[in-house]
C-alpha positions as CSV (number, residue, x, y, z in Angstrom):
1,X,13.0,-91.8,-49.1
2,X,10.8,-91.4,-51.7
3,X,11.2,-87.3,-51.9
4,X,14.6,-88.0,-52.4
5,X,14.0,-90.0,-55.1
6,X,12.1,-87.9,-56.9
7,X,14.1,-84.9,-56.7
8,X,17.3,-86.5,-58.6
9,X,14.9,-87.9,-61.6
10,X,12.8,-84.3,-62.0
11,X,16.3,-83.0,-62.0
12,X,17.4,-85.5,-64.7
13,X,14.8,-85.0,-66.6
14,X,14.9,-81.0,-66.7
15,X,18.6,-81.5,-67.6
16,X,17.3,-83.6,-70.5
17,X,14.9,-81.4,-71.7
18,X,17.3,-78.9,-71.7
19,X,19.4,-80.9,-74.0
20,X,16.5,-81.7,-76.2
21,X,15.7,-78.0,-76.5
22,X,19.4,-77.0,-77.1
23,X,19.8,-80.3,-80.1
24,X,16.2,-79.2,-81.8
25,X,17.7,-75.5,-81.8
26,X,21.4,-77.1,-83.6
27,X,19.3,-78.5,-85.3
28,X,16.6,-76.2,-86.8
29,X,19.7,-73.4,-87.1
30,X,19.1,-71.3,-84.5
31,X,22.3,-72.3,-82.7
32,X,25.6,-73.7,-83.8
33,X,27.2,-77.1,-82.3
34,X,29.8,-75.1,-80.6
35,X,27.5,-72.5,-79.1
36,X,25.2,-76.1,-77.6
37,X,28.4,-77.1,-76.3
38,X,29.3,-74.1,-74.4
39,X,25.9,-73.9,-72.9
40,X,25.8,-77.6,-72.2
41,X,29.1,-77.4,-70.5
42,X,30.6,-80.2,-72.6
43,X,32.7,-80.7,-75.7
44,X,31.7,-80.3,-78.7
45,X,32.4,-84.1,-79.5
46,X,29.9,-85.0,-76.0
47,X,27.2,-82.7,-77.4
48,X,27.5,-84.5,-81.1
49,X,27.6,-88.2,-79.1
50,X,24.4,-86.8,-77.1
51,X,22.7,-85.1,-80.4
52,X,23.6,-88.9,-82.6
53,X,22.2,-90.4,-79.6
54,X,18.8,-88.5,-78.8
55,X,17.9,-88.4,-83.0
56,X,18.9,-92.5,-83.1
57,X,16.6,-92.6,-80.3
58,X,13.7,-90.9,-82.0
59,X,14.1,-92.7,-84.6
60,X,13.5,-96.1,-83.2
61,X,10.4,-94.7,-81.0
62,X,8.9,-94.1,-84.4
63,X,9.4,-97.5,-85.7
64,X,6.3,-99.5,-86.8
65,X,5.8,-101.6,-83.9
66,X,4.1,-105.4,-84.5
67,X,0.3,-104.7,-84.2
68,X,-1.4,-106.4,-81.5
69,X,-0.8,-107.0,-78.0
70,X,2.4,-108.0,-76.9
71,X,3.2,-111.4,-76.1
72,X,3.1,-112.2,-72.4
73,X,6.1,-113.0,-71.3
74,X,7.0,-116.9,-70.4
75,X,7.1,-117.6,-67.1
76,X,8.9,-121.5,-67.1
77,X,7.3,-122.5,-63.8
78,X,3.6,-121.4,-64.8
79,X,4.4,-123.8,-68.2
80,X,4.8,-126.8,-66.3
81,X,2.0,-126.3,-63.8
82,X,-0.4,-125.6,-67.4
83,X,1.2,-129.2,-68.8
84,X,0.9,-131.1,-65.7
85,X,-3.0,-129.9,-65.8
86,X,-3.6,-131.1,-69.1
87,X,-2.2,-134.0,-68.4
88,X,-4.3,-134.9,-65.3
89,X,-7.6,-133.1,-66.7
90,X,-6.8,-135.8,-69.9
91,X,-6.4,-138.6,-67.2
92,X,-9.2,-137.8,-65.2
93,X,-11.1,-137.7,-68.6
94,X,-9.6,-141.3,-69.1
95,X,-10.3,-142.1,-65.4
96,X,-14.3,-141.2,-65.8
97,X,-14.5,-143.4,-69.2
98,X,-13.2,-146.3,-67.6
99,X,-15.8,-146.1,-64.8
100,X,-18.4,-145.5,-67.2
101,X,-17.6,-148.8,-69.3
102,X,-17.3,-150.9,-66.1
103,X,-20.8,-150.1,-65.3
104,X,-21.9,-150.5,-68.2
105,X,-20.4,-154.5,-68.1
106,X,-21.8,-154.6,-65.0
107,X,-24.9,-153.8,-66.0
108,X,-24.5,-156.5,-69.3
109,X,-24.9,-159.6,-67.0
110,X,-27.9,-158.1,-65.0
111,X,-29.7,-157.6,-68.0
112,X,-29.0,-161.0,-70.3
113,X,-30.1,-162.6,-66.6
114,X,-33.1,-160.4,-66.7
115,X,-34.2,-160.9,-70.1
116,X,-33.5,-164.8,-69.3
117,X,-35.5,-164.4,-66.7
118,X,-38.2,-162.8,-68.9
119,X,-38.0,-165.7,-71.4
120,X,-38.3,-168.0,-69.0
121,X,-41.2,-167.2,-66.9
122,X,-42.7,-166.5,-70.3
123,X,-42.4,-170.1,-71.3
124,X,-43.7,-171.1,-68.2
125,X,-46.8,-169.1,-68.4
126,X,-46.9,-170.2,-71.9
127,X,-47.2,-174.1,-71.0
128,X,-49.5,-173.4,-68.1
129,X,-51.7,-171.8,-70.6
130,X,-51.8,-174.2,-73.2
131,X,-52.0,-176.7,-70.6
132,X,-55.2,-174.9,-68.9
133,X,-56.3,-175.1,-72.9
134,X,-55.9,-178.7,-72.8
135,X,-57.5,-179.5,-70.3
């Protein structure tokens, strides 16, 4: 299958580089419109259409083009898998703060209970020492 393909495009593409080579000779003099037509096998309106066609062709091929890489091209469903991960990597961001802050209100009463604690058994170590300094 693909020899077969390949034989109609090498054809089409010899037959177009014989009508390049026929237009570039209309074209540089060597050869009149009528005479490309007659060794084209078409009118001499087809070869003109083909002629108008190939230069407007040329033309645009040698257009600046935008520097730069091309833009990818969008693809809708790959757009709304990128959202939706945004959106969860900013909930998960969310998600961790939360945790973070509820330990560290957890953590809030163990250490005002701690520090109590501290102040307390340092008063009581203070009054048994003045009391041993009484004494």
């Amino acid at each position: 299958m693909s020899r077969q393909k390949r034989r109609p495009e090498k054809a089409q593409k010899e037959r177009a580089r014989q009508r390049l080579e026929v237009i570039f000779k209309v074209r540089s003099g060597q050869m009149t419109a009528v005479q490309a037509a007659e060794s084209l096998g078409v009118s001499r309106k087809t070869y003109y259409e083909w002629e108008n066609r190939a230069l407007n062709s040329m033309l645009h091929s040698l257009e600046d083009g935008k520097p730069g890489r091309p833009p990818s091209p969008v693809d809708p469903e790959k757009e709304s898998l990128q959202q939706k991960v945004n959106e969860l990597e900013k909930e998960l961001i969310l998600a961790n703060l939360k945790l973070d802050v509820q330990e560290l209100l957890r953590d809030l009463p163990e250490a005002r209970a701690t520090k109590e604690t501290t102040r307390e058994t340092s008063r009581t170590r203070s009054k048994k020492n003045n009391r041993t300094k009484k004494k």
